[in-house]
Backbone atoms as SQL, in Angstrom:
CREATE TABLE atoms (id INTEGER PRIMARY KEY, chain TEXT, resi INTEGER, resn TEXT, atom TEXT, x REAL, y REAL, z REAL);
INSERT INTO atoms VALUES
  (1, 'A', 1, 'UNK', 'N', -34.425, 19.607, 33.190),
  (2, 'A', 1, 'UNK', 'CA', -33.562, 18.776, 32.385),
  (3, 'A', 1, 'UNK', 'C', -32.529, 18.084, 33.256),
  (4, 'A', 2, 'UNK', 'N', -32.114, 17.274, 32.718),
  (5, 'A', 2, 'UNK', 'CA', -31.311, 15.905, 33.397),
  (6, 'A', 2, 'UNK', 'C', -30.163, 15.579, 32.760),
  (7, 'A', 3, 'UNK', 'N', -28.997, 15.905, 33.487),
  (8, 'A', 3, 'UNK', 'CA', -27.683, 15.302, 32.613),
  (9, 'A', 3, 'UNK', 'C', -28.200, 13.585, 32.696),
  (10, 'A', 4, 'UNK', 'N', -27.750, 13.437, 31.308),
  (11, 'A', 4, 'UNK', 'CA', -27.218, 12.070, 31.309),
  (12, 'A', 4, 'UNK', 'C', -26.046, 11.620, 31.619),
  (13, 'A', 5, 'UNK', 'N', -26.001, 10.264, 31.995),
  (14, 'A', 5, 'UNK', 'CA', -24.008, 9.463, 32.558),
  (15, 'A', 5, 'UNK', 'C', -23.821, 8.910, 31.266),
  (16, 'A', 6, 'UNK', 'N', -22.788, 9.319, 30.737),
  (17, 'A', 6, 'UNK', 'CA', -21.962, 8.689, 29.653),
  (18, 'A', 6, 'UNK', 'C', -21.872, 7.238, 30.182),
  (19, 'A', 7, 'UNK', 'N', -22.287, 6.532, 29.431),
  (20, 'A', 7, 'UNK', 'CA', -21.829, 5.185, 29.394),
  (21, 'A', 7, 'UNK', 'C', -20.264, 4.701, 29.441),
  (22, 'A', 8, 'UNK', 'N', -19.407, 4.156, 30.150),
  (23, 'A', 8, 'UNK', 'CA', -18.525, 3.528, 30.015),
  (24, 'A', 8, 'UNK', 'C', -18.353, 2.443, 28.756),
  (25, 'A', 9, 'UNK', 'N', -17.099, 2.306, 27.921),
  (26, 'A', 9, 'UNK', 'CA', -17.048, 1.661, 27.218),
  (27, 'A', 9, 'UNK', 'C', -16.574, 0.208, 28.016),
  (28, 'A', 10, 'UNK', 'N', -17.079, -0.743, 27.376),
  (29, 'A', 10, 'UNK', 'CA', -17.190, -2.247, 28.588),
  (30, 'A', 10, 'UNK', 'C', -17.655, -2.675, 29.528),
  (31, 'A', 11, 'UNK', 'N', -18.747, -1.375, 29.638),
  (32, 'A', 11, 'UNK', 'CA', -19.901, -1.866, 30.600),
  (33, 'A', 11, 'UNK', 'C', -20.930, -1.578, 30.071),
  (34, 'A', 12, 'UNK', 'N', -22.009, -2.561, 30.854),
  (35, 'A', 12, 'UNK', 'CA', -23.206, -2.473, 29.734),
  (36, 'A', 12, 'UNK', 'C', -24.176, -2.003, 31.664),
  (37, 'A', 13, 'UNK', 'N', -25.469, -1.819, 31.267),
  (38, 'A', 13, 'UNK', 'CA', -26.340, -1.121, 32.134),
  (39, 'A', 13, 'UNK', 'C', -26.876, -2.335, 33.778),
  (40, 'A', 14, 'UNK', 'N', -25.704, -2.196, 34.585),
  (41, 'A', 14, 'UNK', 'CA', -25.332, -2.220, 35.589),
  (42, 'A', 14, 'UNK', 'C', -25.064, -3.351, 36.177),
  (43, 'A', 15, 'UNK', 'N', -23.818, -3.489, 35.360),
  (44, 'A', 15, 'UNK', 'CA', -22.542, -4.425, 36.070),
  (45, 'A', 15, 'UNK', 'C', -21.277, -3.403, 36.108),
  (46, 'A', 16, 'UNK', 'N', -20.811, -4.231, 37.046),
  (47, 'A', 16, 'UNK', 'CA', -19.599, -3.610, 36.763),
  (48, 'A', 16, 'UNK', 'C', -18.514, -3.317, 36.290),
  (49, 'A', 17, 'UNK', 'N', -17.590, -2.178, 36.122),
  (50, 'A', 17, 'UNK', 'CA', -16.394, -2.009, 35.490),
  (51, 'A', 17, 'UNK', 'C', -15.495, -3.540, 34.958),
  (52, 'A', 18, 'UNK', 'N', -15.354, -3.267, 33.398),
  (53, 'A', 18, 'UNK', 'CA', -14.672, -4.493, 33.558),
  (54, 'A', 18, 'UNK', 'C', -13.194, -4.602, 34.005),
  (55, 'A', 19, 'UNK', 'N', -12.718, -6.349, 34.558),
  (56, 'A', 19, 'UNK', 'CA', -11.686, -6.437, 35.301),
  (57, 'A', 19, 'UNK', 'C', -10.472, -6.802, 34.170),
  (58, 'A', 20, 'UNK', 'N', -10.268, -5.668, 33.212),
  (59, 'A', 20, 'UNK', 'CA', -8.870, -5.925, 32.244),
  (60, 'A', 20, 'UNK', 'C', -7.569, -5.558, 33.304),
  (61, 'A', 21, 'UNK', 'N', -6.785, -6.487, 32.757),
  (62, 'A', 21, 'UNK', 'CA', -5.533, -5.734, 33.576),
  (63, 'A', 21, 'UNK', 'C', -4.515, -5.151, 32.898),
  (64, 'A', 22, 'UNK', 'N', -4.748, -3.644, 33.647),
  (65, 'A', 22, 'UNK', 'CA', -4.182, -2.617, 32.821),
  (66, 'A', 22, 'UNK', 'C', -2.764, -2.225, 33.249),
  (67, 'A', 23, 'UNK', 'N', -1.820, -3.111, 34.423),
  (68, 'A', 23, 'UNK', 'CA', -1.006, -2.750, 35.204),
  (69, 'A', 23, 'UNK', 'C', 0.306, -2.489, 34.551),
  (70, 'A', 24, 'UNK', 'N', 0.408, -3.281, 33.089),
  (71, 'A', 24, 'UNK', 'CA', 1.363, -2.428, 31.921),
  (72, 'A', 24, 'UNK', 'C', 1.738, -1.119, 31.370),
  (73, 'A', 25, 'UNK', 'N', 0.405, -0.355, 31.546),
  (74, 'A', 25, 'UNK', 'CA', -0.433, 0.851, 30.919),
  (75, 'A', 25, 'UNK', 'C', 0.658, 1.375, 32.148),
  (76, 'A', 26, 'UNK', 'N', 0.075, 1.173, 33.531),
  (77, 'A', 26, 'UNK', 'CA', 0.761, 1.997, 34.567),
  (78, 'A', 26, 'UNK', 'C', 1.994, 2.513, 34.687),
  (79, 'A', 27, 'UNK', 'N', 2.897, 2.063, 34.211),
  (80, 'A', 27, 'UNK', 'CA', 4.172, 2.044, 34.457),
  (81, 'A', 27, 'UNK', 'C', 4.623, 3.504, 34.036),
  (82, 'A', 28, 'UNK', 'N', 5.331, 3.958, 34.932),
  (83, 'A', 28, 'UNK', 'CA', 5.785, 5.260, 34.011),
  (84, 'A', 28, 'UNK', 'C', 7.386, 5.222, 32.863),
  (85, 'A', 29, 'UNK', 'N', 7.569, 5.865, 31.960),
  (86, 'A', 29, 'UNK', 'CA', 8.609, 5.881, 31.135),
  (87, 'A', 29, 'UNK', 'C', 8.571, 4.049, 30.884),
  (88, 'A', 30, 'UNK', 'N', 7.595, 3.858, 30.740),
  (89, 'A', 30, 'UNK', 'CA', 7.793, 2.410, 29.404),
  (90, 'A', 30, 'UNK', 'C', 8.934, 2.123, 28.617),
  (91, 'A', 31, 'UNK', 'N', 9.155, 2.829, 27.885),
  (92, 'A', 31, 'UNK', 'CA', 10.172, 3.434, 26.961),
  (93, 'A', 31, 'UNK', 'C', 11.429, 3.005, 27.568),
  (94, 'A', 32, 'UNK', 'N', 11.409, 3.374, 28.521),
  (95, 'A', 32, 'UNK', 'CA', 13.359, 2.878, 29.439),
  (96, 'A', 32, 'UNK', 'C', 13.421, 1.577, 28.847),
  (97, 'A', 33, 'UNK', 'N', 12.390, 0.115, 28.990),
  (98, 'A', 33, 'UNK', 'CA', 12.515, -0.884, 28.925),
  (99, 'A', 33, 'UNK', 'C', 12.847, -1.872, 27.525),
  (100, 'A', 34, 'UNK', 'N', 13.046, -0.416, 26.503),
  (101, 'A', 34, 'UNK', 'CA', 12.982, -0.876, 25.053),
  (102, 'A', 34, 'UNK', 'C', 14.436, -1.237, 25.138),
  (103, 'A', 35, 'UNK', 'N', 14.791, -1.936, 23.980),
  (104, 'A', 35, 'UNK', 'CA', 16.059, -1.834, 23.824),
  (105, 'A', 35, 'UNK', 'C', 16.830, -1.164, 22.346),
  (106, 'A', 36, 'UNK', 'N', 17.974, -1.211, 21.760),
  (107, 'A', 36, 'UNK', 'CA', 18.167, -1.253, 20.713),
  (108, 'A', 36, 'UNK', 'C', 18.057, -1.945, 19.706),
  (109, 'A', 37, 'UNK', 'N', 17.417, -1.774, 18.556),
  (110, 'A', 37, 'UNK', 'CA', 16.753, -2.782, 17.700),
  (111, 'A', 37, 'UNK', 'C', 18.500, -3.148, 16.761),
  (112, 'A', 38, 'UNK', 'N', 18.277, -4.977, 16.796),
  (113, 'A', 38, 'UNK', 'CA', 19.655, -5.276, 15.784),
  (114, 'A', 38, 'UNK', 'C', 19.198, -4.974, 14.724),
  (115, 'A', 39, 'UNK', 'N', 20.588, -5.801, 13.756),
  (116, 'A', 39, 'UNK', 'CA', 20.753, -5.538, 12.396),
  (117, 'A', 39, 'UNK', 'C', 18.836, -5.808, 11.965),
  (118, 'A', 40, 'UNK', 'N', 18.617, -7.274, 12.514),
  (119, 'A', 40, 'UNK', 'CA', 18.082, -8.028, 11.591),
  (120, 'A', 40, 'UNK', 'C', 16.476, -7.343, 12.143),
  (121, 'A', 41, 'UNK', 'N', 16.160, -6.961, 12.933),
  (122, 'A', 41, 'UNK', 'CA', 14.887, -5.930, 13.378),
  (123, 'A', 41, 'UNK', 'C', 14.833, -4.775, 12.713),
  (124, 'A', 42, 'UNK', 'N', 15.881, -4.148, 12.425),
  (125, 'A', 42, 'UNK', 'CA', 16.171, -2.801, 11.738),
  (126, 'A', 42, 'UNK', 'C', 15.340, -2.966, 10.266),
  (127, 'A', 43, 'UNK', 'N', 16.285, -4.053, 9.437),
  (128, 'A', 43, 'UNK', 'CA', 15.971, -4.351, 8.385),
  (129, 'A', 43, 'UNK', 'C', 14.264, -5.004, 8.444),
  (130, 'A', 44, 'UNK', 'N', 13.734, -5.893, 9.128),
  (131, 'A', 44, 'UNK', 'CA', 11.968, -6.042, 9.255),
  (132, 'A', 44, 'UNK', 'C', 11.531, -4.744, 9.398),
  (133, 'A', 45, 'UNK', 'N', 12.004, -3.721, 10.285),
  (134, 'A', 45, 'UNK', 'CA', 10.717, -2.483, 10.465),
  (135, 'A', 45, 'UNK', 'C', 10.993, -1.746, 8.843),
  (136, 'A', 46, 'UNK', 'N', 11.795, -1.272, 8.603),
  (137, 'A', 46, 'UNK', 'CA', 12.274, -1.018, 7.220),
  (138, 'A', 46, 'UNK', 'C', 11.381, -1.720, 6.225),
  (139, 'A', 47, 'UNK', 'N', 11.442, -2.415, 6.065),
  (140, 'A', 47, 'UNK', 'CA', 10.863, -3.305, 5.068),
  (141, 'A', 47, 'UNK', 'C', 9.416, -2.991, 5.656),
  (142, 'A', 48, 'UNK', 'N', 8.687, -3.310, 6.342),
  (143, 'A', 48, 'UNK', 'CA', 7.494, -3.002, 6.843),
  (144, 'A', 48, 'UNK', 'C', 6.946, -1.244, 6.935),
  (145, 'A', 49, 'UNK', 'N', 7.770, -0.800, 6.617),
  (146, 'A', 49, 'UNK', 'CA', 7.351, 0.812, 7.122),
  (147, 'A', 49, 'UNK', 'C', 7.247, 1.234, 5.286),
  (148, 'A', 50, 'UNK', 'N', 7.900, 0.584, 4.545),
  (149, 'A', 50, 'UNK', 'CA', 7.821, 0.778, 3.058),
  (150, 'A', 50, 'UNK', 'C', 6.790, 0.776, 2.414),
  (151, 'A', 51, 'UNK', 'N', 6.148, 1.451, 1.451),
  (152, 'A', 51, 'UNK', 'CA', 4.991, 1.126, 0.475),
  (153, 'A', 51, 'UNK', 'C', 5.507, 0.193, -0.382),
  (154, 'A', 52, 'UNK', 'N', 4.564, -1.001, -1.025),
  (155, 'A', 52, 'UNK', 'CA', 4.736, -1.577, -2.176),
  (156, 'A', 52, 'UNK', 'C', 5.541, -1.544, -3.593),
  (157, 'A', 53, 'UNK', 'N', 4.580, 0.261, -3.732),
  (158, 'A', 53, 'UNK', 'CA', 5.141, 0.484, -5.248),
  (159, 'A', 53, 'UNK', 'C', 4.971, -0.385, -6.430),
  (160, 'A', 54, 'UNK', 'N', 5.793, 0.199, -7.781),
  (161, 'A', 54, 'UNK', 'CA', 5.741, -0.910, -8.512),
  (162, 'A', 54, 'UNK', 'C', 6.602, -1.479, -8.846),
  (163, 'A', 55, 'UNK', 'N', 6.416, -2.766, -8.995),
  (164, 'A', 55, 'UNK', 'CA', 7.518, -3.529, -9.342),
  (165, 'A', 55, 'UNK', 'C', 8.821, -3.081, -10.235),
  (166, 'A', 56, 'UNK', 'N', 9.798, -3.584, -9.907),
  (167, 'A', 56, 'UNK', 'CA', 10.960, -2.552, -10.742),
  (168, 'A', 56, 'UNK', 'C', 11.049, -3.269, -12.500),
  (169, 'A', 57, 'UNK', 'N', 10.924, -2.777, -13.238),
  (170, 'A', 57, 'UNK', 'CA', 11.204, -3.441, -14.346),
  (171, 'A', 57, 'UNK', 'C', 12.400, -3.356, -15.263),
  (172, 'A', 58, 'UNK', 'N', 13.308, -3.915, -15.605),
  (173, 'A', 58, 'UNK', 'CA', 14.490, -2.951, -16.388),
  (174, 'A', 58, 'UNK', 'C', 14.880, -2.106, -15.052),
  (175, 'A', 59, 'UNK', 'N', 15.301, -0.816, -16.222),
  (176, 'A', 59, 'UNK', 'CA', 16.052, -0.194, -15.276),
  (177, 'A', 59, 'UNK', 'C', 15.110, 0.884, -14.005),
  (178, 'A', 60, 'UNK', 'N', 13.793, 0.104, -14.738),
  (179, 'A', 60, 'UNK', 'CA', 12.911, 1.257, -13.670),
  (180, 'A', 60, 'UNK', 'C', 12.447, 1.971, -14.526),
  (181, 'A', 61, 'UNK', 'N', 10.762, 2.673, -14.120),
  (182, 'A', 61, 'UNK', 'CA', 10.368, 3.339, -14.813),
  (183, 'A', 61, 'UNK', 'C', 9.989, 4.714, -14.930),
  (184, 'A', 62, 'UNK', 'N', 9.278, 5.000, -15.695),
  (185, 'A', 62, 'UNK', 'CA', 9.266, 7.005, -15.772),
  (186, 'A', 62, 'UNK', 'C', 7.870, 7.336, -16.706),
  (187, 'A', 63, 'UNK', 'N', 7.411, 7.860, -16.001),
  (188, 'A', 63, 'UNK', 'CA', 5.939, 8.171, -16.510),
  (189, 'A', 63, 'UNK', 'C', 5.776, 9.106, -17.557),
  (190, 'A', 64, 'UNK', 'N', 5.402, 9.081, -18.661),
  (191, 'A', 64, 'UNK', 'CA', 4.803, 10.301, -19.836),
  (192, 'A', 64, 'UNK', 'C', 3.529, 10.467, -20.065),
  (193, 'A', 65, 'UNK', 'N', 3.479, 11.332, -20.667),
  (194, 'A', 65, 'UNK', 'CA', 2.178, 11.750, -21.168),
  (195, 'A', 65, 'UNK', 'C', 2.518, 11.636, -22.362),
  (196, 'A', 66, 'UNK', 'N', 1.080, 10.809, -23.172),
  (197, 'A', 66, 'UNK', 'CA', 1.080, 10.650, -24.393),
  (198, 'A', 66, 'UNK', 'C', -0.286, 11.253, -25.131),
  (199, 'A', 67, 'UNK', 'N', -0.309, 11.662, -25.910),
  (200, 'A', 67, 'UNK', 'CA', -1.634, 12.046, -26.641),
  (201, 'A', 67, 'UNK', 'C', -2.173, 10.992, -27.767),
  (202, 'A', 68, 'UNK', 'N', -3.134, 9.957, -27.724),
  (203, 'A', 68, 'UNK', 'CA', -3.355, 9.058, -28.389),
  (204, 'A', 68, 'UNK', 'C', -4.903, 9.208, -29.069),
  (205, 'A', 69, 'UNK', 'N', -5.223, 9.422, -30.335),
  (206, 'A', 69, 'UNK', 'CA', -6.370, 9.558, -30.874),
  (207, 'A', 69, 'UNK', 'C', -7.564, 8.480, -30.087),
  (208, 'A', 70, 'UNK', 'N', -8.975, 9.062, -29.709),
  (209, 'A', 70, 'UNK', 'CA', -9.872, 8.400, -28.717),
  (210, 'A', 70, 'UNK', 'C', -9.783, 7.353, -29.347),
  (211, 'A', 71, 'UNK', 'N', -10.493, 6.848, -30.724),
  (212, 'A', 71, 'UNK', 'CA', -10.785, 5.551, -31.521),
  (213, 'A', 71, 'UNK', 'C', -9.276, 4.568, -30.808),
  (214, 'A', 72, 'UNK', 'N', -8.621, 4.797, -31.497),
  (215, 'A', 72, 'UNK', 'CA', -7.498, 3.708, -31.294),
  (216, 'A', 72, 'UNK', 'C', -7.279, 3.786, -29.924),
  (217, 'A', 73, 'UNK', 'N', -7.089, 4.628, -28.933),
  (218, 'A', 73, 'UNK', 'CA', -6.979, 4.002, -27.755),
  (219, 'A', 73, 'UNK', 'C', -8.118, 3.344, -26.720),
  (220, 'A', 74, 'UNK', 'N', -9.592, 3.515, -27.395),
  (221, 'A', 74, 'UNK', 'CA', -10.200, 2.582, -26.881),
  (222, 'A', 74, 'UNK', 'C', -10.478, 1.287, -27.703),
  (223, 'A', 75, 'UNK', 'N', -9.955, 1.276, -28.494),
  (224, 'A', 75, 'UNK', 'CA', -9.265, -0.554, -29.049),
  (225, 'A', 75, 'UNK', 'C', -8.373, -1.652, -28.873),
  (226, 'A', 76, 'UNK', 'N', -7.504, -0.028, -28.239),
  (227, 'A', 76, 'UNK', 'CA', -5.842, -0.693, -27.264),
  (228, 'A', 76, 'UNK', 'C', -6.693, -1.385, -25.843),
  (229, 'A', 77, 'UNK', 'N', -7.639, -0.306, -25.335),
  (230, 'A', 77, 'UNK', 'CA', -7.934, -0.668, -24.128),
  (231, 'A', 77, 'UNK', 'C', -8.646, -2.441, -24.288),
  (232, 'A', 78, 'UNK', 'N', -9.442, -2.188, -25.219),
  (233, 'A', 78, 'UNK', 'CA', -10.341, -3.514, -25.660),
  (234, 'A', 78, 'UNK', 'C', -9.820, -4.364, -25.070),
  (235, 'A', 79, 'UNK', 'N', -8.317, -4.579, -26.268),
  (236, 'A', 79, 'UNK', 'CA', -6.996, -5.688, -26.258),
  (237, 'A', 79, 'UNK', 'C', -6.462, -5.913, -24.840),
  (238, 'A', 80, 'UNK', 'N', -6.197, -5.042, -24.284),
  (239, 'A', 80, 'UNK', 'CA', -5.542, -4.893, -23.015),
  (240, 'A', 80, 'UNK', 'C', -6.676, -5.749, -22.160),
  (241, 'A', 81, 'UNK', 'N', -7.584, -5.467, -22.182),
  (242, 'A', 81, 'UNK', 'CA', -8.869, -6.157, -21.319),
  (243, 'A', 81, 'UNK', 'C', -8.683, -7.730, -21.662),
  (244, 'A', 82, 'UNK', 'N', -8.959, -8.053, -22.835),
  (245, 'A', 82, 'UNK', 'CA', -8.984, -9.299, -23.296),
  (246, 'A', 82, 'UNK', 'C', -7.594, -10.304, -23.124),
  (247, 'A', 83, 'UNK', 'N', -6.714, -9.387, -23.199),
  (248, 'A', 83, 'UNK', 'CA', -5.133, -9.909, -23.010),
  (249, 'A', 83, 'UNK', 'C', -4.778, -10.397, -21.349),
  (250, 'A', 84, 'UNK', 'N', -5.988, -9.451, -20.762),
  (251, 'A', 84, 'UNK', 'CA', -5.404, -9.668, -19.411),
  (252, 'A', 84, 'UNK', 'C', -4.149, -8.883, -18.692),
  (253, 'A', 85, 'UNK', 'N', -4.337, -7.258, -19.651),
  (254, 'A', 85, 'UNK', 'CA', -2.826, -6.505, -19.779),
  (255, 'A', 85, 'UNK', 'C', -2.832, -5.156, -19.190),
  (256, 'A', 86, 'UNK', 'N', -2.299, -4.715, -18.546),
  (257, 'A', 86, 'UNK', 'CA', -2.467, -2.968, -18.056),
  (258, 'A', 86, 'UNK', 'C', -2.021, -2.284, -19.793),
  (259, 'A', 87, 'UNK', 'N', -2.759, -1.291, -19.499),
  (260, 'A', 87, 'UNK', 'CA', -2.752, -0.378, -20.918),
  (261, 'A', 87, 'UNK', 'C', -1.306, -0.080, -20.881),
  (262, 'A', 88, 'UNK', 'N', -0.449, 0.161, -19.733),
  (263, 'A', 88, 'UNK', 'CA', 1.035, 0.506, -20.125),
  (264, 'A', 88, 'UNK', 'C', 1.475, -0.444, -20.796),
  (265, 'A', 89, 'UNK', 'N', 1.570, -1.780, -20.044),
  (266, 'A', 89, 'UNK', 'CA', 2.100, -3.092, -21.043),
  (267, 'A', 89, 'UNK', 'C', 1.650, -3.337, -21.943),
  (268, 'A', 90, 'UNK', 'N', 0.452, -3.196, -22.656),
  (269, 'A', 90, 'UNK', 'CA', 0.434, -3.593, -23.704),
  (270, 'A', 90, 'UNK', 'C', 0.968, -2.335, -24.487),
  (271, 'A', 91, 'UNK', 'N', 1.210, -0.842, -23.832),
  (272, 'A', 91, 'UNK', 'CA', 1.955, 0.123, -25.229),
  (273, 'A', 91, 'UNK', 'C', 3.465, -0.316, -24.890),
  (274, 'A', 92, 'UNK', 'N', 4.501, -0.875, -23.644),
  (275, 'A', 92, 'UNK', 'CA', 5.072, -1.281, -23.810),
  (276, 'A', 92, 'UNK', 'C', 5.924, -2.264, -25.060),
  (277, 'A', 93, 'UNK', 'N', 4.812, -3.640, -24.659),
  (278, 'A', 93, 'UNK', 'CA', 4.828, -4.600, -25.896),
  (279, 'A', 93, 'UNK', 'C', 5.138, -3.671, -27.252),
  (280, 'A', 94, 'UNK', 'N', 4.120, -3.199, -27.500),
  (281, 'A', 94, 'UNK', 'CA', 3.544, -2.280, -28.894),
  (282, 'A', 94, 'UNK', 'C', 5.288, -1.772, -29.075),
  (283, 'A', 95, 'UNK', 'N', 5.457, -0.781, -28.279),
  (284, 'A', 95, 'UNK', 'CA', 6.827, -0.248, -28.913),
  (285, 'A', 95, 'UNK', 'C', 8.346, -1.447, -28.553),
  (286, 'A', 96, 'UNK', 'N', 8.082, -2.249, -27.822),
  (287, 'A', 96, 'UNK', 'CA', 9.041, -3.248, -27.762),
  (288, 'A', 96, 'UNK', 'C', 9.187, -3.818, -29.566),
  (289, 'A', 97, 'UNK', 'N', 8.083, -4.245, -29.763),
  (290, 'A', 97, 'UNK', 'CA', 7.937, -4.720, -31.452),
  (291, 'A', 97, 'UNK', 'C', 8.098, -4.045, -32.602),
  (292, 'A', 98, 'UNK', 'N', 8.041, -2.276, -32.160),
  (293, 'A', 98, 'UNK', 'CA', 8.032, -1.523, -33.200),
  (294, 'A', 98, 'UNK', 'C', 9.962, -1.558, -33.023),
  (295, 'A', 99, 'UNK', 'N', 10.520, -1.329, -32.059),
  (296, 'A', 99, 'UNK', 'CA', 11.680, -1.361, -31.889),
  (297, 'A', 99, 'UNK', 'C', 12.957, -2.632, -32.931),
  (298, 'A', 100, 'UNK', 'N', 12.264, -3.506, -32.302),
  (299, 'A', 100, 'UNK', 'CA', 12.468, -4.849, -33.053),
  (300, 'A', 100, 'UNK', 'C', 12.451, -4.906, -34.030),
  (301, 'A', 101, 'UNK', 'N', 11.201, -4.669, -34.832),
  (302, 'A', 101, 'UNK', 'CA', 11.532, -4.926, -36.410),
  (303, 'A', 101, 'UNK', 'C', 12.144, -3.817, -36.626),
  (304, 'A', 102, 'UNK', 'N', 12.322, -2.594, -36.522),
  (305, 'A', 102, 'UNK', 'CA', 13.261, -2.014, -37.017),
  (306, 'A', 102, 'UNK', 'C', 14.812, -1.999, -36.697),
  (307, 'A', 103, 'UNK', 'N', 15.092, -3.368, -35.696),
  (308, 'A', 103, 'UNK', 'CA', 16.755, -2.905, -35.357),
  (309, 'A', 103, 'UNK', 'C', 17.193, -2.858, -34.558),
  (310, 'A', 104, 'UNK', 'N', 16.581, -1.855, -33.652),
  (311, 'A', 104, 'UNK', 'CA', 16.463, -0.819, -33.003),
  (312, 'A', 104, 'UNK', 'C', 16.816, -1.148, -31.042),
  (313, 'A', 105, 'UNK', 'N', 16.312, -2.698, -31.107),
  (314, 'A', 105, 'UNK', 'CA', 16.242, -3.278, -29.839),
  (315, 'A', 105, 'UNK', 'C', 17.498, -4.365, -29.347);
């Protein structure tokens, strides 16, 4: 049996090593050469290091659990499809209106 030679990545079967220049890589303590990030860098990595999330609405939101009979909530879903609506917004809407006519809003 016969070791095989690992192939080099960037060379293909017999040329040579390729000529990248790696003389950046070399340097020792890289790091010395950073500097302190300002206001306005601070605030980009910040903003960039953040997830999305969801959009804030009002005062912000808060998740429940609701128990909704199957029939009617796959009718809500229907609507919601056809509306072009996430199932929250349209139970949103729903109790925004129930609110309303009674007063309440």
């Amino acid at each position: 049996m016969t070791a095989r030679k690992r192939k080099r990545s960037g060379e293909s079967r017999g040329s040579a090593p390729s000529e990248v220049d790696t003389g950046e890589f070399d340097r020792e303590f890289a790091a010395d050469s950073f500097r302190v990030p300002d206001a306005e860098a601070r605030r980009r990595w910040q903003s960039a290091r953040l997830k999305p999330g969801r959009p804030r609405e009002g005062r912000g939101v808060r998740v429940i659990s609701v128990s909704v009979e199957k029939g009617l909530l796959a009718s809500a879903d229907r609507l919601a499809k056809k509306k072009r609506l996430t199932r929250a917004r349209l139970i949103a809407r729903g109790l925004r209106a129930v609110l309303a006519a009674e007063g309440e809003l």
